[in-house]
Wavefront OBJ file of the C-alpha trace (Angstrom):
o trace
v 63.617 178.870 183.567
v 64.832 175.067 184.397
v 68.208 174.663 185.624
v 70.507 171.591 183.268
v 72.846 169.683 185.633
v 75.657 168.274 184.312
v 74.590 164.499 185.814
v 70.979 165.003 184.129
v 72.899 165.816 180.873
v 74.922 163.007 180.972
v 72.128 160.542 181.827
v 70.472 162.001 178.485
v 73.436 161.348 176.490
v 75.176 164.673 176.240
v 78.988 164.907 176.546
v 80.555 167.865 177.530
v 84.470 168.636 176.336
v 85.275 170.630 179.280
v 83.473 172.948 181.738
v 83.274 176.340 179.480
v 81.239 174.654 177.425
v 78.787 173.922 180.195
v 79.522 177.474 180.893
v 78.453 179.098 177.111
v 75.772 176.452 177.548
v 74.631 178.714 180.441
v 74.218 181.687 178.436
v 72.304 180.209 175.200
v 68.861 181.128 174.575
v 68.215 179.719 171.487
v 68.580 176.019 170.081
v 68.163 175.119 166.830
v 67.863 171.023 165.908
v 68.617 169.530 162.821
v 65.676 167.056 162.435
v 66.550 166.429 158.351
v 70.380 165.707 158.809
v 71.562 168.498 156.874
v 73.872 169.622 159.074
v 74.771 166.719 161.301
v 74.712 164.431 158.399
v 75.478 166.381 155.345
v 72.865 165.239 153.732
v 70.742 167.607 151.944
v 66.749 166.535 151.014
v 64.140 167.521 149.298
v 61.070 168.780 151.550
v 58.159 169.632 149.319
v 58.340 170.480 145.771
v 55.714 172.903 145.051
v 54.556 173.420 140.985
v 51.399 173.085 139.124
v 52.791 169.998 137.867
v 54.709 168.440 140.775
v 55.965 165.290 138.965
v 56.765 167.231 136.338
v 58.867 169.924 137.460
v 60.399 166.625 139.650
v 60.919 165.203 136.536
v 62.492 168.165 134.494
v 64.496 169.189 138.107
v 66.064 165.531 137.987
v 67.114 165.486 134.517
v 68.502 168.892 134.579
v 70.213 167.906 137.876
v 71.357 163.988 137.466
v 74.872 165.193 136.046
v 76.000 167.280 138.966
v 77.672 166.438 141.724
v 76.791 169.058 143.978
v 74.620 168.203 147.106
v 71.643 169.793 146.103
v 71.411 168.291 142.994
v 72.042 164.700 144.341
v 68.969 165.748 146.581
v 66.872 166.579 144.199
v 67.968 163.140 142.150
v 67.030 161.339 145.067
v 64.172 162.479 145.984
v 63.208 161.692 141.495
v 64.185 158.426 142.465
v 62.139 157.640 145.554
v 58.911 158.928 143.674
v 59.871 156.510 140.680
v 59.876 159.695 138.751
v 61.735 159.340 135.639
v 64.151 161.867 134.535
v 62.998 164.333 131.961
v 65.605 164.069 128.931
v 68.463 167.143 128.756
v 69.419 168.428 125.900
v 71.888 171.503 125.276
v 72.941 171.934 128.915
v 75.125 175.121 129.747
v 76.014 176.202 132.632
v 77.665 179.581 133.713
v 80.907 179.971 135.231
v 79.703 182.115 138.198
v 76.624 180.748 140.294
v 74.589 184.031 139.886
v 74.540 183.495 135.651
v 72.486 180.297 136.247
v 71.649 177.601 133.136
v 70.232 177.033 130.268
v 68.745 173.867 129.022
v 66.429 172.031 126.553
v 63.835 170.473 127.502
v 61.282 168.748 124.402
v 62.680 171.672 121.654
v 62.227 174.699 124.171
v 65.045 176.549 126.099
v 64.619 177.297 129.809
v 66.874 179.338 131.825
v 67.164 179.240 135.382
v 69.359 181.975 137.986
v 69.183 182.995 140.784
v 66.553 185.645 142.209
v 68.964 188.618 142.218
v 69.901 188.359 138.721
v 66.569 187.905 136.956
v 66.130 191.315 139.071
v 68.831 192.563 137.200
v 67.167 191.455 133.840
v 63.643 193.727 134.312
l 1 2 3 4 5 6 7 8 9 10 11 12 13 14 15 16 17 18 19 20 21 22 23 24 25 26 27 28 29 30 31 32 33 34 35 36 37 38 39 40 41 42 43 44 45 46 47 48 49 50 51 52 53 54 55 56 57 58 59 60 61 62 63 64 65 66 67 68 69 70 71 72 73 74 75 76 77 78 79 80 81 82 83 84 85 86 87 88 89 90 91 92 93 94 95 96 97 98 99 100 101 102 103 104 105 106 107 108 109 110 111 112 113 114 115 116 117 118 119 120 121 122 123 124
């Protein structure tokens, strides 16, 4: 196990707010870091979309998801948008009032619906 000085630590750039942090610094074991900037930066992004038809579901994701505000959504626009994926058209867009009751949509004259996992449990 290597031992951190505090002058090392500084020399690297870190700043500590008072010696019991150096002190609960001691007794970590575990770091995680935030190499996307979801945390440190709030910024959410896309990783890897992973469909039959990648530009596809991009493109249906993007056009469900280019009228929300919500971080995820704005991810998933911008990562449309860096692809120069064009947004599928929306049609009929509901939403429920509770996360778990999901959406439904139209996309080219057919209704989708999408939830999440525990609820299409619920629907077997």
């Amino acid at each position: 196990m290597k031992s951190l000085s505090a002058m090392a630590a500084a020399r690297g750039g870190v700043l500590f707010k008072s010696s019991a942090a150096m002190d609960a610094l001691a007794r970590v074991n575990t770091i995680a870091f935030d190499k996307t900037g979801t945390l440190t930066q709030a910024k959410m992004t896309v990783a890897r979309v992973v469909a039959d038809d990648e530009v596809g579901a991009t493109a249906r994701a993007a056009g469900l998801e280019s009228h929300s505000a919500h971080p995820i959504a704005q991810a998933v626009v911008t990562a449309a948008r860096t692809q120069n994926t064009s947004f599928f058209p929306v049609r009929n867009a509901q939403a429920g009032m509770n996360p778990p009751e999901g959406f439904t949509v139209t996309f080219d004259d057919r209704s989708s619906h999408g939830h999440q996992h525990t609820l299409s449990q619920e629907l077997k």
